[in-house]
N, C-alpha and C positions, 0 to 999 in steps of 0.2 A: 779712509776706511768707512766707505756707509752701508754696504749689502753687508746683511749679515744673514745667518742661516741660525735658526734657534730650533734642535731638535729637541722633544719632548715639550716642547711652547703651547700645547693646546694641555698643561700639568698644570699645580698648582703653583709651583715656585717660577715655569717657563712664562706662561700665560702674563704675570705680571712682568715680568724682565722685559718680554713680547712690548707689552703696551708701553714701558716707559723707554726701552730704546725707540719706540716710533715719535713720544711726546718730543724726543732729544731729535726726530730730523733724518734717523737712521731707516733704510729701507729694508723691512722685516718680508722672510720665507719663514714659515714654521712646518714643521714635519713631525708628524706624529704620528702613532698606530690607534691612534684613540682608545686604548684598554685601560688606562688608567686617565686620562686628560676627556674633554668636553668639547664637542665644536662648540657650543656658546661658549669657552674660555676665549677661543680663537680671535684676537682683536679683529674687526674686518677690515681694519687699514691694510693687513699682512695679506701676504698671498699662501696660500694652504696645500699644502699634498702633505694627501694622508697616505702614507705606507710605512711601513716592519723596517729596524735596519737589519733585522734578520734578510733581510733581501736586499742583495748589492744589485741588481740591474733598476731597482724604483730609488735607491736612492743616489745610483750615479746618474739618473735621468733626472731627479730635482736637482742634486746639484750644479747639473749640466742647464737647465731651463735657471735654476737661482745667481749662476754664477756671482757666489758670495765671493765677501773679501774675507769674512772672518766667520767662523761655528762657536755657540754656545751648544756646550750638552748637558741637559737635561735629564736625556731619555733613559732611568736605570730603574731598577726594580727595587724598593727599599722599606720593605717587611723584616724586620731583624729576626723575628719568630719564624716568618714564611720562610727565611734564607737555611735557616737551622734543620726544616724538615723537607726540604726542597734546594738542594745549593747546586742542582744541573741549572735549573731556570734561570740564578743569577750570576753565573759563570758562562750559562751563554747568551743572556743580553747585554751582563754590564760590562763583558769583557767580549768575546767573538764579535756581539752586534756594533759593538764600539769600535772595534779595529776593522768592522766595513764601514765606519762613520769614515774612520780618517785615512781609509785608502782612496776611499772615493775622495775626499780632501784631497790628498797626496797627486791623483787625477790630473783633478780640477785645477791643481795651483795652488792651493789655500796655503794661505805660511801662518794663520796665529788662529788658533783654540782655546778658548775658554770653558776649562772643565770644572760640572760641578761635582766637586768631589766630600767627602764626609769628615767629620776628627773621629767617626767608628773605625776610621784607622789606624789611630791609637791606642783602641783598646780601654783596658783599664790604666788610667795615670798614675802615678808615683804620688804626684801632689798636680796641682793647677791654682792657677791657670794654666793651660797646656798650650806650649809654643812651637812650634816649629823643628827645636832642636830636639823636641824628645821621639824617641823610639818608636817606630808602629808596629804593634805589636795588638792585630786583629784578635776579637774573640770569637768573631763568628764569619761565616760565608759572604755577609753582604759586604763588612770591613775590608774583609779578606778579596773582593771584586773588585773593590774601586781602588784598592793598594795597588791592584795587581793594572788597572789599567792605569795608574799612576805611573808605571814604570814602564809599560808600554808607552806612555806618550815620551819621558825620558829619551827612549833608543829612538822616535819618529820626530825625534828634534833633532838628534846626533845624526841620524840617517839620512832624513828628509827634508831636514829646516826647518820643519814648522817649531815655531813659537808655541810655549803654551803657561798657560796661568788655571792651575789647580787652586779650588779654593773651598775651604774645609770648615764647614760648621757645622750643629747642633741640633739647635732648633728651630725651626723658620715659622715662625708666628704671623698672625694679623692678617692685613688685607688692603689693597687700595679702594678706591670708590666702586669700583666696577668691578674688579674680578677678587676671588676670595677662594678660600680652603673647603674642595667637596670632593674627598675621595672615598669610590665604593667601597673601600674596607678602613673606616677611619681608625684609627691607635692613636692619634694624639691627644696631647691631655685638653687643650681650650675647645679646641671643635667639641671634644664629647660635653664639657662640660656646659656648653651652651647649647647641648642641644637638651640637657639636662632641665635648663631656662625655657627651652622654646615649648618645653612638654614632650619632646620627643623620646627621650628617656627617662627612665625613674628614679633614676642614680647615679652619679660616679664611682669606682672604684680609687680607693687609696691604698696602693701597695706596698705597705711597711711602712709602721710610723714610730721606727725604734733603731730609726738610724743615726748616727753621731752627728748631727744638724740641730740648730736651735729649737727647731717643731718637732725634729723626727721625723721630718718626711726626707725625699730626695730633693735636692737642690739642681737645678738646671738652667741653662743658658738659653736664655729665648734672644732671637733677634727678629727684628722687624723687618717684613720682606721686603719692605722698600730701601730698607736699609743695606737689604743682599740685593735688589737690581741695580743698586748704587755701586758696590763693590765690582761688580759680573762690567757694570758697562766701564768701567775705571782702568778692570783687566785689559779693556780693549787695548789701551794707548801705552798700555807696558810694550817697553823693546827688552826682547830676549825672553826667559822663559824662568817663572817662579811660582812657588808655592808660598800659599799665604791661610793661614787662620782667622777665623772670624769670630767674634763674638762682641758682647760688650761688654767683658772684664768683671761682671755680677753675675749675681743667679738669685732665682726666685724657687723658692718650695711649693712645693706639690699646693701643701695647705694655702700658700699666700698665693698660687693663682687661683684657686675655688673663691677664697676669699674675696679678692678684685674682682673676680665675674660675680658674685653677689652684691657688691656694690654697684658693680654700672650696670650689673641687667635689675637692681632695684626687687631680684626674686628671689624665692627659697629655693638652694640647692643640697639636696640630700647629696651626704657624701657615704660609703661605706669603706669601713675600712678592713684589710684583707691582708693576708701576711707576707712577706718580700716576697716578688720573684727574683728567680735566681739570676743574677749575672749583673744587678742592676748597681752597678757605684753608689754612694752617698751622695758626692757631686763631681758634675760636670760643667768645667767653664773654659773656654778656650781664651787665650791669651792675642790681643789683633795690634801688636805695638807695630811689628814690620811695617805691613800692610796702609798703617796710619803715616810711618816714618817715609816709604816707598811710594806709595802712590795717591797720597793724602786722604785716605776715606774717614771719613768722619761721620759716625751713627747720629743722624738726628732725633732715634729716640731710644734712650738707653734706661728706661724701666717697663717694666711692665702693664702700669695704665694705658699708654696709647695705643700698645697692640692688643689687649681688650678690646679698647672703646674700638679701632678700628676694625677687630673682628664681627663684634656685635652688630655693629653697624650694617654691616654686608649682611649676616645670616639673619635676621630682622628685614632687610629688602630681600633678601632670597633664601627665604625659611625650607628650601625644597633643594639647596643647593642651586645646581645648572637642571635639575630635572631631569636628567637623562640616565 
């Protein structure tokens, strides 16, 4: 299995998977609408078409010209705020444009898919870490998309054969040497807060700091995105079709990442603090025993400092992002 097809690869999480399946030998096509992704993400090892999978004749023609052996999908809409006030837009990319990903698959011959899927399919937990065996039980639209093509790939396994490997995490932090986190509408907490460092903004918000956690902030699961291109290419050599959680079994509070980004960008970060939004858990940590047990993935870096140090690093050489 060396052609692969990575739609949404010119993203932020695609872009790097992009580059380290080529480091590994693998022959990358990437497909993207570029509305949310970069051509400068675009590794230029890869070969490029840009089009919508809202349009099934441009990408039964890439996949016709890529003839892959295997799809990474990427390509979903993932504003939890945006899904809330808008849930047409992500009901017909993450799910319609998704089931033209994998008809044209279906086409083509494709038998294994590797989808990246969320734990906002879970909802709010019970307790966590959150496994595999618990409930999904969406709270919002976006959740609610990637469940619903989760279950679509289920019947185009049973129907069609393909293989597939859903794989559910958090938060994708950091960056490798070359490509890094720049998206036109940023929500995440480290991008803002170094941009905070960079001069770019005046502040961070902190939203509730009166929650049952030892600071009072929210606690959350960062993983290292090299640590999820490691996982994504792992999926490849799975036979038959699973679902797997990811995380690294901790979590960091609001407070103690501001705090790390002050330490390794060495600058003063105003933080402000603001009262809960609504919806937002205490904490969130996903449970990765399967996955470790299954297909032996192992997080090379399981705190917090080196996905700092390695975001920093990146937005310090590209203070402007991709520019575009």
């Amino acid at each position: 299995m060396k052609k692969i097809l990575v739609a949404g690869g010119a993203g932020y999480i695609g872009s790097i998977c992009v580059e380290q399946l080529l480091d590994r030998g693998f022959e990358v096509s990437v497909y993207d609408n570029l509305s949310e992704g970069h051509t400068k993400a675009v590794d230029p090892r890869a070969r490029f078409f840009q089009g919508d999978l809202a349009d099934r004749t441009v990408i039964r023609h890439a996949m016709g010209e890529a003839k892959p052996d295997a799809i990474m999908h990427f390509a979903a809409n993932a504003l939890v705020g945006e899904s809330m006030e808008n849930p047409s837009k992500y009901f017909r990319n993450n799910v319609s444009s998704g089931i033209n990903l994998l008809d044209a698959a279906v086409e083509s011959g494709v038998k294994k898919f590797v989808f990246s899927s969320t734990c906002a399919t879970f909802g709010i937990p019970d307790r966590v870490p959150i496994d595999e065996s618990f409930p999904q039980r969406p709270i919002n639209p976006y959740g609610e998309s990637k469940l619903m093509f989760e279950q679509v790939l289920r019947w185009y396994s049973e129907i069609h054969a393909i293989s597939y490997v859903a794989l559910r995490y958090f938060n994708a932090a950091g960056a490798s040497e070359r490509f890094g986190e720049d998206h036109r509408i940023e929500t995440h907490l480290i991008p803002n807060v170094l941009k905070v460092a960079l001069g770019q903004k005046e502040s961070v918000d902190i939203y509730g700091t009166d929650y049952p956690t030892p600071d009072g902030t929210c606690i959350r699961d960062y993983i290292h995105i090299l640590d999820l291109a490691q996982a994504h290419i792992l999926a490849l050599g799975l036979e038959g079709s699973a679902k797997f959680n990811l995380g690294t079994g901790g979590g960091t509070s609001v407070k103690e990442v501001i705090e790390m980004c002050r330490e390794i960008t060495g600058r003063d970060i105003k933080a402000v603090e603001k009262t809960r939004r609504a919806g937002d858990p205490p904490r969130l940590i996903a449970g990765s025993d399967k996955i470790k047990s299954e297909l032996g993935w192992k997080p090379k870096f399981e705190n917090i400092r080196p996905i700092v140090e390695s975001a920093w690093a990146w937005h310090v050489k590209n203070p402007l992002g991709y520019g575009d």
